[in-house]
PAZAPA-4460 file (N, C-alpha, C; in steps of 0.05 Angstrom, whole numbers, plus 32768, in hexadecimal, padded with zeros to 4 digits):
% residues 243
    n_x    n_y    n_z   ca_x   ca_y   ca_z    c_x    c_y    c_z   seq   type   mol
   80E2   812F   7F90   80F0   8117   7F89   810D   811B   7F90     1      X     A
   8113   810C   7FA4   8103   80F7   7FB3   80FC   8104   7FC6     2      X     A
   80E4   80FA   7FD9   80DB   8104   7FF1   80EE   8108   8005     3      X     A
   80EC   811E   8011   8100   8130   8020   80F0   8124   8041     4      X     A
   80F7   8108   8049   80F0   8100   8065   80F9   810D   807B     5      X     A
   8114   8123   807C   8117   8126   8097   810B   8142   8097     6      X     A
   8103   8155   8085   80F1   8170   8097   80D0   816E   8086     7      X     A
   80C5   8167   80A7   80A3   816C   80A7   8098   8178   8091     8      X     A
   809B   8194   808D   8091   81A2   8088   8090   8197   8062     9      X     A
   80A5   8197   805C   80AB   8197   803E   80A1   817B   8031    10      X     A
   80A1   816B   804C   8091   8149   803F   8079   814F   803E    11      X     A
   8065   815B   8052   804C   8164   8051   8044   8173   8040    12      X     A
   8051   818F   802C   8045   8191   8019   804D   8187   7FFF    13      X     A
   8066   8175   8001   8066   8161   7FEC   804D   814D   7FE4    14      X     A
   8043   814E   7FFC   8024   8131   8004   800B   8145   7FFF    15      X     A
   8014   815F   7FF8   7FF9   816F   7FF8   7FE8   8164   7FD9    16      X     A
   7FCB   8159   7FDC   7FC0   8156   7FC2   7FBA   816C   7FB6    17      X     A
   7FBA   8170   7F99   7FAF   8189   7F96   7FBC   81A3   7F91    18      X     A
   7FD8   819B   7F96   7FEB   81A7   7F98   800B   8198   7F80    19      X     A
   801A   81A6   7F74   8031   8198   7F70   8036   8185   7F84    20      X     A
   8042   816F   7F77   8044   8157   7F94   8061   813D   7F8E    21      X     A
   8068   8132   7F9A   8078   811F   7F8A   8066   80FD   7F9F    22      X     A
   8076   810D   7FB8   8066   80EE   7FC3   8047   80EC   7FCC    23      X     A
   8038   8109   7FCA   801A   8100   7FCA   8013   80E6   7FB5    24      X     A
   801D   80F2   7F9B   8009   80D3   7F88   8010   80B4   7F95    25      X     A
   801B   80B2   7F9F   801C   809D   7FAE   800B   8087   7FBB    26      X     A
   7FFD   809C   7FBE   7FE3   8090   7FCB   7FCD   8086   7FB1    27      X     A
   7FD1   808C   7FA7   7FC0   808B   7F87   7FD1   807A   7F7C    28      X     A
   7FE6   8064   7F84   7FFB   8058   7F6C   7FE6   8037   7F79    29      X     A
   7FE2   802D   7F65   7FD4   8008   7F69   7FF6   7FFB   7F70    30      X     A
   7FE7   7FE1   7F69   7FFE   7FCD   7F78   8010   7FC5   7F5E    31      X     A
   802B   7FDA   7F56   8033   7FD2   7F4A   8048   7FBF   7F4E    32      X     A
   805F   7FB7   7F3C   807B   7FB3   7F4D   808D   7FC3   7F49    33      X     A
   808D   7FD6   7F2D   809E   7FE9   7F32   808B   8004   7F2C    34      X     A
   8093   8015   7F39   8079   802C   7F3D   8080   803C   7F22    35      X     A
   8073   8051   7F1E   807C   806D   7F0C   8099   8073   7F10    36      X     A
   808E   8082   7F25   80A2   808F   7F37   80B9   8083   7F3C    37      X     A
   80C0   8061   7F3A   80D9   8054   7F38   80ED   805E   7F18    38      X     A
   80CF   805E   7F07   80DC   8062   7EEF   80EE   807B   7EE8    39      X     A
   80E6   8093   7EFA   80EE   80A3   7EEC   8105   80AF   7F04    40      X     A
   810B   809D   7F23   811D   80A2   7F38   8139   8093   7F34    41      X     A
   8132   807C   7F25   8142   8066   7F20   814F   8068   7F05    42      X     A
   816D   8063   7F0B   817B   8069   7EE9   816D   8051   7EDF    43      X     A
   8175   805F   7EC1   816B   8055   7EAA   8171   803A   7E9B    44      X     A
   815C   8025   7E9D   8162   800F   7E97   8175   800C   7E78    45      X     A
   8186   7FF5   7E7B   819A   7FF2   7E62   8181   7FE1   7E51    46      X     A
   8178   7FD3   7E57   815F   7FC6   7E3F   8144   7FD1   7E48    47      X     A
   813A   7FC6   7E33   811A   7FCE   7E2E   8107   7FBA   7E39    48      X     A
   80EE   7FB7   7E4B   80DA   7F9D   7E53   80CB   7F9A   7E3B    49      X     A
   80BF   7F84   7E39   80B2   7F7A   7E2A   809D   7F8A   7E24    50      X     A
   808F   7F94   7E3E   8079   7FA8   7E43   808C   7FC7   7E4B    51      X     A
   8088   7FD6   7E38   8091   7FE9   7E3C   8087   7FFD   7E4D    52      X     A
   809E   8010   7E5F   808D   801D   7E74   8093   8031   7E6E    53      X     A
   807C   8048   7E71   8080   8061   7E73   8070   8079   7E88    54      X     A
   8089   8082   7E9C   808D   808B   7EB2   807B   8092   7EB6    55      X     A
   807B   80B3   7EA6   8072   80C4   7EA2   8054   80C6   7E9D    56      X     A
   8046   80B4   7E8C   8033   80A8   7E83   8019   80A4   7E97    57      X     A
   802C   8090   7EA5   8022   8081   7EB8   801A   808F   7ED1    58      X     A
   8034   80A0   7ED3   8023   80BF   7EE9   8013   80CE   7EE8    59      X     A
   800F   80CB   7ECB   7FF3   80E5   7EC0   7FDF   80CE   7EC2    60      X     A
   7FDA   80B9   7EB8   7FC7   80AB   7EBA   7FB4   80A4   7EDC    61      X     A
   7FD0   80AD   7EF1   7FC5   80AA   7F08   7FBC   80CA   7F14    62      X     A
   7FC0   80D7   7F00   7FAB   80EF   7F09   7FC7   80FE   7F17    63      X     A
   7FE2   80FA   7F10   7FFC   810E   7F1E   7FF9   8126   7F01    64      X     A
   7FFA   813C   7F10   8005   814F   7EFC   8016   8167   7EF8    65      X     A
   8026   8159   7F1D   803F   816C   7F1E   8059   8157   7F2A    66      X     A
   8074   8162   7F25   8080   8153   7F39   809D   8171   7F41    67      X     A
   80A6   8168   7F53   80AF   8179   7F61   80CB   816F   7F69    68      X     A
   80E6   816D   7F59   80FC   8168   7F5E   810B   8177   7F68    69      X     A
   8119   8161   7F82   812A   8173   7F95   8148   817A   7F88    70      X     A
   8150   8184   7F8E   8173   8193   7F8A   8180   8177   7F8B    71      X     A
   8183   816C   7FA9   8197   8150   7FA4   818E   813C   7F95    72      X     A
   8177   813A   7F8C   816E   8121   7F6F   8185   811D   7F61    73      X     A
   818A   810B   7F5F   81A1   80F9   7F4B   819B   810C   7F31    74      X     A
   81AF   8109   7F21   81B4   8119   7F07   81A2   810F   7EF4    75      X     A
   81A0   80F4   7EF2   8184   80E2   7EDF   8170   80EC   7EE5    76      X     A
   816C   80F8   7EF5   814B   8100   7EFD   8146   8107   7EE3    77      X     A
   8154   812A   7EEB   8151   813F   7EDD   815E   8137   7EBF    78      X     A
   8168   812C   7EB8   816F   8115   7E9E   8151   810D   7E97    79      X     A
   8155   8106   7E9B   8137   80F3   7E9B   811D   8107   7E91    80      X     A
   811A   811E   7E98   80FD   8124   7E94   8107   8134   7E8C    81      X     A
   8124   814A   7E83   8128   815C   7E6D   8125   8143   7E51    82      X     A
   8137   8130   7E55   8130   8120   7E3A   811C   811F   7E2F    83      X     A
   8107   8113   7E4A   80E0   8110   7E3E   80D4   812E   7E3D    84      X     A
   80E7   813E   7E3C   80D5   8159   7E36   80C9   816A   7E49    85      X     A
   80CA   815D   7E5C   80B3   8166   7E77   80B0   8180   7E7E    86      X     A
   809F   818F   7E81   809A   81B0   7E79   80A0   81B3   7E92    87      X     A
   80BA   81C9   7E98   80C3   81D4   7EB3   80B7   81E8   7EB7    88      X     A
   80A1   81E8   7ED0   8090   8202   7ED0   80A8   8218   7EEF    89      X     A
   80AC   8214   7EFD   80BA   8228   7F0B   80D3   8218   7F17    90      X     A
   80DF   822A   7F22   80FD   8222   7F35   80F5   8234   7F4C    91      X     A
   80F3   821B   7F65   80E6   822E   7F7C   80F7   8220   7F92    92      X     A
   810D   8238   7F9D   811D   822A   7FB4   813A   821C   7FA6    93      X     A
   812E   8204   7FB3   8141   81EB   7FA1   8135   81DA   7F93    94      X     A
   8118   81E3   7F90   810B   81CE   7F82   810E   81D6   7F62    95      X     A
   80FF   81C8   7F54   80FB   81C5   7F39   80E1   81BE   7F3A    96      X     A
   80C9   81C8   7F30   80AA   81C2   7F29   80A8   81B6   7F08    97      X     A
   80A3   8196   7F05   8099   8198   7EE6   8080   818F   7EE3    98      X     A
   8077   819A   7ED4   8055   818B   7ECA   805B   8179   7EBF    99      X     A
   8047   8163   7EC5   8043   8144   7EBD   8031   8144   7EA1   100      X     A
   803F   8144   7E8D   801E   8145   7E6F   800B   8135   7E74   101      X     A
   7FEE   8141   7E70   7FE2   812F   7E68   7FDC   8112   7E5E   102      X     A
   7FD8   8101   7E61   7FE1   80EB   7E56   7FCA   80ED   7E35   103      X     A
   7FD9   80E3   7E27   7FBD   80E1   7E0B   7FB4   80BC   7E0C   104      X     A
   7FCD   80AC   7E18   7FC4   8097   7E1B   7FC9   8081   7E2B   105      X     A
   7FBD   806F   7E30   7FBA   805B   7E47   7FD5   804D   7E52   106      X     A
   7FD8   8046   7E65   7FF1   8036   7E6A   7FEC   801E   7E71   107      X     A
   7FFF   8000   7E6E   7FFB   7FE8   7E72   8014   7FE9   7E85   108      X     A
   8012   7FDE   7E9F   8027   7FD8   7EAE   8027   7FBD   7EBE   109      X     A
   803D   7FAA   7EBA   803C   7F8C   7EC8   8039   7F96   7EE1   110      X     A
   802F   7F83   7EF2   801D   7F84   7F0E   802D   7F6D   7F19   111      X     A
   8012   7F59   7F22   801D   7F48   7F2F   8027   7F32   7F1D   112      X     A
   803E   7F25   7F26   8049   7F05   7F19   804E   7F01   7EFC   113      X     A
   806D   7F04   7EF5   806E   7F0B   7EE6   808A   7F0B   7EE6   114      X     A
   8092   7EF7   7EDB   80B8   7EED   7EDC   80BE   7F0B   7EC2   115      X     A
   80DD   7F13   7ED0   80EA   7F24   7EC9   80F4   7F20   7EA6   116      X     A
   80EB   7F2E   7E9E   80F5   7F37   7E78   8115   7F28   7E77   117      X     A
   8110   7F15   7E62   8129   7F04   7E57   812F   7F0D   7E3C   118      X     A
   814B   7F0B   7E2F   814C   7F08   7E14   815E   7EEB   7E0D   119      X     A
   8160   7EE6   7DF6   8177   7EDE   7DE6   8189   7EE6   7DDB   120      X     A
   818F   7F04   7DD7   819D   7F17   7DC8   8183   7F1E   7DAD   121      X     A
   8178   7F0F   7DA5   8163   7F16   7D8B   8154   7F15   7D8F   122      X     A
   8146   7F16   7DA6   8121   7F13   7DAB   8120   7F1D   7DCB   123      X     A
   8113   7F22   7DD0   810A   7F2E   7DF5   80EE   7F1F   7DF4   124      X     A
   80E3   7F13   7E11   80D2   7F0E   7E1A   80CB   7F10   7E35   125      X     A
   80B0   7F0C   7E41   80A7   7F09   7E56   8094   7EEC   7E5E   126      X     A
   809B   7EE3   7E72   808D   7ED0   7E7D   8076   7ED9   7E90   127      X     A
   805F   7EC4   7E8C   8049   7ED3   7EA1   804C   7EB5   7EAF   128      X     A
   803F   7EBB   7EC7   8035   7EA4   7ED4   8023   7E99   7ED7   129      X     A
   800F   7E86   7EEB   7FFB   7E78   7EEC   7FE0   7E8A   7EE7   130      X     A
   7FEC   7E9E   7EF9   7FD4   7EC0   7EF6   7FDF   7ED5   7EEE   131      X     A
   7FE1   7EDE   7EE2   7FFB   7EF8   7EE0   7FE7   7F12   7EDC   132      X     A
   7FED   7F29   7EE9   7FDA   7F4B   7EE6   7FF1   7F55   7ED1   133      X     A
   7FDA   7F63   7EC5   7FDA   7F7C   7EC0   7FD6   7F95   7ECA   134      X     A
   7FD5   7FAF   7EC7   7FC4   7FC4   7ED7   7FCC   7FD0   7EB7   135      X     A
   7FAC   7FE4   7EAE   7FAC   7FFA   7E9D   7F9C   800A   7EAD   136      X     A
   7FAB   8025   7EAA   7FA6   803F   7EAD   7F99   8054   7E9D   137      X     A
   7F88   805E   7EA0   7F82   807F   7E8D   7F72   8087   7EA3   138      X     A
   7F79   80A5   7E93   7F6B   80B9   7E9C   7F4A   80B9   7E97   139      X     A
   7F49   80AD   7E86   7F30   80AF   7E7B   7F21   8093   7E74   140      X     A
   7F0A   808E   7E77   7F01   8075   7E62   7F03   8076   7E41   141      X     A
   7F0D   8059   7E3F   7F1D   8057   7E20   7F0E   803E   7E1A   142      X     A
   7F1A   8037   7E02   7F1A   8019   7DF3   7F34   801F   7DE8   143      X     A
   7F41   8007   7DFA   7F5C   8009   7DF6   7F6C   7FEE   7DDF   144      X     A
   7F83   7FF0   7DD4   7F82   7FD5   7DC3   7F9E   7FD1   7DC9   145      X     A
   7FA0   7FB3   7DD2   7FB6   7FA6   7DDC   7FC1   7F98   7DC7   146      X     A
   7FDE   7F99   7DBE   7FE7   7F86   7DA9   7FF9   7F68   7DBE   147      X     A
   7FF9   7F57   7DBB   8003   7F49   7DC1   800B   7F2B   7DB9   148      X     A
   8027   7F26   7DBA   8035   7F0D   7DA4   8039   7EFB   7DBA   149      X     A
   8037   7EEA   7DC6   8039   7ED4   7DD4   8044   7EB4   7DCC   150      X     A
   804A   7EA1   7DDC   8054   7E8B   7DD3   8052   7E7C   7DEC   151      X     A
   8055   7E5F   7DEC   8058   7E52   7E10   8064   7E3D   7E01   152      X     A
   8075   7E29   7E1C   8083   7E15   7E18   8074   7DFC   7E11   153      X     A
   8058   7DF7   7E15   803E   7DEF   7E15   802E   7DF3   7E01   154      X     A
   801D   7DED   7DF9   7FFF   7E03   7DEF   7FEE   7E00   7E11   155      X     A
   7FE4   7E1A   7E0C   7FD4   7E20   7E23   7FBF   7E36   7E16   156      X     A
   7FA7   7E35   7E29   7F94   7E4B   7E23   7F99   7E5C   7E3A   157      X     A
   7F98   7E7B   7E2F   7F9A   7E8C   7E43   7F7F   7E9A   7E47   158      X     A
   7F75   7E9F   7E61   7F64   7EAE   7E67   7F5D   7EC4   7E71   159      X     A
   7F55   7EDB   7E63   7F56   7EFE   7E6D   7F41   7F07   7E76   160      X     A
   7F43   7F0D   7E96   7F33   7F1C   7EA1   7F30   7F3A   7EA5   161      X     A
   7F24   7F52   7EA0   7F23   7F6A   7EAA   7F14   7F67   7EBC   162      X     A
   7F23   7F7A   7ED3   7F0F   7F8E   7EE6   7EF9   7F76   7EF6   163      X     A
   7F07   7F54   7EF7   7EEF   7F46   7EF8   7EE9   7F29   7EEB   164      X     A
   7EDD   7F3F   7EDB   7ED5   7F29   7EC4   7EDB   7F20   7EA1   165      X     A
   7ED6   7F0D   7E9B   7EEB   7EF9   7E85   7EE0   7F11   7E73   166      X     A
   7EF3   7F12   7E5C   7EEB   7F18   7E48   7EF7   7F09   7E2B   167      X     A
   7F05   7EFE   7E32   7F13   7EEC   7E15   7F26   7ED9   7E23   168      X     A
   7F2D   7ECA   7E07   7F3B   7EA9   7E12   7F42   7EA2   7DF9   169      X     A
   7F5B   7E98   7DF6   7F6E   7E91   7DDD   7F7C   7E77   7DDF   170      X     A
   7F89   7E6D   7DCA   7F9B   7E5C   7DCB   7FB6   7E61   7DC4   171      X     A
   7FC2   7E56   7DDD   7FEB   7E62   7DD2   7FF6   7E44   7DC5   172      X     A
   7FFC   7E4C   7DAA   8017   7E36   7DA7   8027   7E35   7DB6   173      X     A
   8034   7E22   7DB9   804E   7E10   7DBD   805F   7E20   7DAF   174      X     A
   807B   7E23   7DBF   8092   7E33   7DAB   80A3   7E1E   7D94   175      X     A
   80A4   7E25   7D81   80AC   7E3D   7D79   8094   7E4C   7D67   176      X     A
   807A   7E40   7D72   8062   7E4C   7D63   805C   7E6F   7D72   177      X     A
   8053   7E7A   7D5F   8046   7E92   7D71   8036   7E9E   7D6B   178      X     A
   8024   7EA9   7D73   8006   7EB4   7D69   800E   7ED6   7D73   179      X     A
   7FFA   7EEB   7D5C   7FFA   7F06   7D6C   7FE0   7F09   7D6B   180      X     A
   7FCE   7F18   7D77   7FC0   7F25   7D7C   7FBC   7F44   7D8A   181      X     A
   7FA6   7F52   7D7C   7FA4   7F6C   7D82   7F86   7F6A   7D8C   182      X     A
   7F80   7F70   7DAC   7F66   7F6F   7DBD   7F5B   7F8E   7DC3   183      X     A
   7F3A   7F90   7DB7   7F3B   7FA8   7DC8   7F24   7FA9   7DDD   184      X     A
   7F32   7FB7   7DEF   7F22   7FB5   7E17   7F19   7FCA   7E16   185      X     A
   7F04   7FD0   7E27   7EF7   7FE4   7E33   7F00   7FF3   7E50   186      X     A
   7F12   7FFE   7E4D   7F1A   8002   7E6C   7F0B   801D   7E7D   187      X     A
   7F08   801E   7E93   7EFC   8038   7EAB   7F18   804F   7EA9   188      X     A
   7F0D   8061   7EAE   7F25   807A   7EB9   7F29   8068   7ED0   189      X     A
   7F4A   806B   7ED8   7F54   8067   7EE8   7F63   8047   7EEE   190      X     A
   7F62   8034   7EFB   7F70   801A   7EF7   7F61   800E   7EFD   191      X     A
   7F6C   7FF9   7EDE   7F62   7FE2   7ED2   7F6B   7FC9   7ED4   192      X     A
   7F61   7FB5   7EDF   7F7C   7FA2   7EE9   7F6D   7F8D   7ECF   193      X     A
   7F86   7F7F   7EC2   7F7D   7F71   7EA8   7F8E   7F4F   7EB4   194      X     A
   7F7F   7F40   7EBC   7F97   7F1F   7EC5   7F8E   7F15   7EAF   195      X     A
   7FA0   7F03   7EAD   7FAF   7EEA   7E93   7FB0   7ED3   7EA9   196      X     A
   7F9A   7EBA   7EA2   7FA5   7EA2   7EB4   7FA9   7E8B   7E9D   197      X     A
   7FBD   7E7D   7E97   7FC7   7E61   7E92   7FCE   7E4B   7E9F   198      X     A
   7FD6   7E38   7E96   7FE6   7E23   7E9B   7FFB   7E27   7E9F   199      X     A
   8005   7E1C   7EA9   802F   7E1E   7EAE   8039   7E0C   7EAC   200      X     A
   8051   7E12   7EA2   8064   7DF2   7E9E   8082   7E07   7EB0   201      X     A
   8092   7DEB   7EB7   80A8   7DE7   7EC2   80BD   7DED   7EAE   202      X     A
   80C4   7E0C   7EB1   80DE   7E12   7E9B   80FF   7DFC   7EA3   203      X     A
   810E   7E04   7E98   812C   7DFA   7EA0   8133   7E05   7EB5   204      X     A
   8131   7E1D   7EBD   8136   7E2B   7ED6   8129   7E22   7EEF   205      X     A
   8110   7E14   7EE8   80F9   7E0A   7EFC   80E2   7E1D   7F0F   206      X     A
   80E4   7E36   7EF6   80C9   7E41   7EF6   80B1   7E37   7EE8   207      X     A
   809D   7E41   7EFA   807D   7E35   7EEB   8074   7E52   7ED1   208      X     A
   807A   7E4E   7EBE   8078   7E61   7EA5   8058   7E58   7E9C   209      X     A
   8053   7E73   7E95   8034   7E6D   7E7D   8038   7E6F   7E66   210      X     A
   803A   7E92   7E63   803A   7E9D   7E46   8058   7EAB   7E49   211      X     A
   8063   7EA6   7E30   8076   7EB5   7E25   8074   7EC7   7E15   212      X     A
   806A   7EEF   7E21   806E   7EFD   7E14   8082   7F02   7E06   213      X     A
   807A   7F0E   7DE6   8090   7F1D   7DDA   808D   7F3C   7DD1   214      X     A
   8072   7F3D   7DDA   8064   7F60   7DD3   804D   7F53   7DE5   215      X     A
   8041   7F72   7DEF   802B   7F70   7DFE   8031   7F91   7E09   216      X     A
   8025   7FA0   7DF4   8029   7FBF   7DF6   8007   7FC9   7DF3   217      X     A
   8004   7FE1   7DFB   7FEB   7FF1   7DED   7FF9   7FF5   7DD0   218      X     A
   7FE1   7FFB   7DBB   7FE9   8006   7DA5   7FCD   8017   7D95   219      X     A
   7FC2   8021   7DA8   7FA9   8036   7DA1   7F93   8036   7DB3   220      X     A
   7F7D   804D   7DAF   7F6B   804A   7DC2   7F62   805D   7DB9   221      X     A
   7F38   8060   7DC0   7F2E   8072   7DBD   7F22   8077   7DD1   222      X     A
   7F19   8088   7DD4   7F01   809F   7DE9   7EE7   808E   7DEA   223      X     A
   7EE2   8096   7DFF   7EC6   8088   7E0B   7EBB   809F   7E0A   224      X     A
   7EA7   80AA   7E06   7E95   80C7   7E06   7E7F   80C4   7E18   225      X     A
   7E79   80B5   7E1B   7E61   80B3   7E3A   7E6E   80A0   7E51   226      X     A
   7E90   80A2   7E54   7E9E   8099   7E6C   7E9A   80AB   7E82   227      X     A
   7EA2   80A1   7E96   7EAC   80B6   7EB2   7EC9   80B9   7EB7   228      X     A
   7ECF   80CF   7EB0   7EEE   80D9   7EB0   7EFD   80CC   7ED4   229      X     A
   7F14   80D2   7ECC   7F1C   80D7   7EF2   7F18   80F3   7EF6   230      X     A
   7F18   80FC   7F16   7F0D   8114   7F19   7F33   8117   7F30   231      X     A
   7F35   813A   7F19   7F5B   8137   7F23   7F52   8154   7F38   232      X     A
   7F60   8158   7F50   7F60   8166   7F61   7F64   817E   7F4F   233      X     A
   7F59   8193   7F5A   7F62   81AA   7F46   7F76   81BE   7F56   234      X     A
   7F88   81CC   7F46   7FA1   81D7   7F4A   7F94   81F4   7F45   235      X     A
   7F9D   820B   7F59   7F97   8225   7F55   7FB5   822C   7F53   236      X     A
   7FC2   8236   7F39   7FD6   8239   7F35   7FE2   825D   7F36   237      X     A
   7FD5   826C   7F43   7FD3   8285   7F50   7FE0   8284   7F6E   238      X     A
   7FDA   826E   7F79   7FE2   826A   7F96   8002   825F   7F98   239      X     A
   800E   8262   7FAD   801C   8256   7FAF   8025   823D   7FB2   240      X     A
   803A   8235   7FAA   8035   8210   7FA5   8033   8206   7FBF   241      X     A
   803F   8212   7FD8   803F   8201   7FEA   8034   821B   7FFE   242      X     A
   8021   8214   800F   8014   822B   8021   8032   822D   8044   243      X     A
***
C-alpha cells in the first residue's frame, strides 16, 4: 500500500495469491463505490455515513489476510491500523507486513445508487433511489440482522430483494413519521447483494429520492452450521513472503 507500479517485480508479488498481498484482493473486491482499501489509503473522514464502514472488516470478509505497507504510504496509513490495532507481523526491507483479523462479523456496504449522507446538524441520513444495492459480506454463512429507521417525503412501499429474490416489503411514512425495524437474512459466505426498490419523488434539489435512511447498520448474527464457508488460499508461513 499503495501498489508500487514502476518495478515489475515487487507489483507481481504484491498480486501473488496466497501470499501477503495488498493489490492481489482486488480481484476479489464486487462493485463497490468506495472499496476497503479506499478506506484505509484515504485520510480519515471528518463525519460518520449513515451506513457505517469498516475497512478492515470488509477485507477479512473478502478472504484478505495480509497487507503489506510501503515506506512512502502517507502517515494515516500507518495511523490508521496502529489505531485499529492491526497485528504487525514483520518489517521486511521497507515494507511493513500486518495481518488482517479475522472478521467475527458481516459487513453491509452501499453499492450501487445512493445519494451522498446529509445532515442537519442533529440527525444524519441517507437517500436511496428508485433501486438502490446493498452488498453484505462474510466469511462464512450467517443469519444476519439488519436494524433499520427510515422515512420518505411520500409514503411508499419498499421492496427487498436478496441474491435475486423478494424476501419482504414494508410501508414508509411520510416525514416527519418514521418506522424502525430489525430484519433477519440468510446470507452465503462471500457477497451478498441485498436491493431496496421504491417510488421516488422530486426533492428541492431535483433529485428522484425513495427512502430516507437514518440507521441501516448490522447489529448481530449467527452461524449457519451446515453452510459452505469461503475457501481462503492457504499461507505457508515458513517460506518466504515473496519467492
Amino acid at each position: 500500500v499503495p501498489a508500487r507500479m514502476d518495478e515489475g517485480q515487487v507489483l507481481l508479488d504484491q498480486m501473488c495469491h496466497g501470499r501477503p498481498l495488498a493489490a492481489g484482493y482486488l480481484a476479489r473486491v464486487p462493485d463497490f463505490y468506495v472499496t476497503p482499501m479506499h478506506g484505509i489509503v484515504a485520510p480519515p473522514k471528518a463525519t460518520v455515513d449513515v451506513i457505517p464502514s469498516h475497512p478492515l472488516r470488509e477485507m477479512g470478509n473478502l478472504g484478505v489476510r495480509y497487507l503489506i505497507v510501503h515506506h512512502d504510504a502517507p502517515n494515516f496509513v500507518l495511523a490508521n491500523l496502529i489505531a485499529w490495532e492491526v497485528p504487525l507481523l514483520a518489517k521486511v526491507e521497507r515494507e511493513r507486513v500486518f495481518r488482517v483479523p479475522v472478521p467475527q462479523e458481516a459487513s453491509l456496504v452501499a453499492a450501487k445508487n445512493w445519494w451522498d449522507s446529509e445532515d442537519n446538524g442533529t440527525q444524519r441520513w441517507r437517500w436511496s433511489q428508485a433501486e438502490s444495492r446493498l452488498i453484505i459480506l462474510s466469511e462464512r454463512p450467517k443469519i444476519v440482522r439488519i436494524a433499520m429507521t427510515m422515512s420518505s417525503i411520500a409514503p411508499v412501499t419498499a421492496q427487498w430483494r436478496l441474491n435475486g429474490t423478494d424476501v419482504f416489503a414494508h410501508d414508509v411514512p411520510a416525514q416527519p413519521k418514521m418506522m424502525s425495524r430489525v430484519v433477519s437474512l440468510p446470507i452465503v459466505a462471500g457477497v451478498n447483494y441485498l436491493d431496496v426498490r421504491s417510488a421516488t419523488t422530486t426533492d428541492g434539489y431535483g433529485r428522484a429520492v425513495g427512502i430516507a435512511f437514518t440507521q441501516l447498520e448490522i447489529v448481530g448474527s449467527s452461524e449457519v452450521s451446515d453452510g459452505v464457508p469461503m475457501i481462503i488460499p492457504a499461507t505457508d508461513r515458513d517460506t518466504p513472503l515473496c519467492p
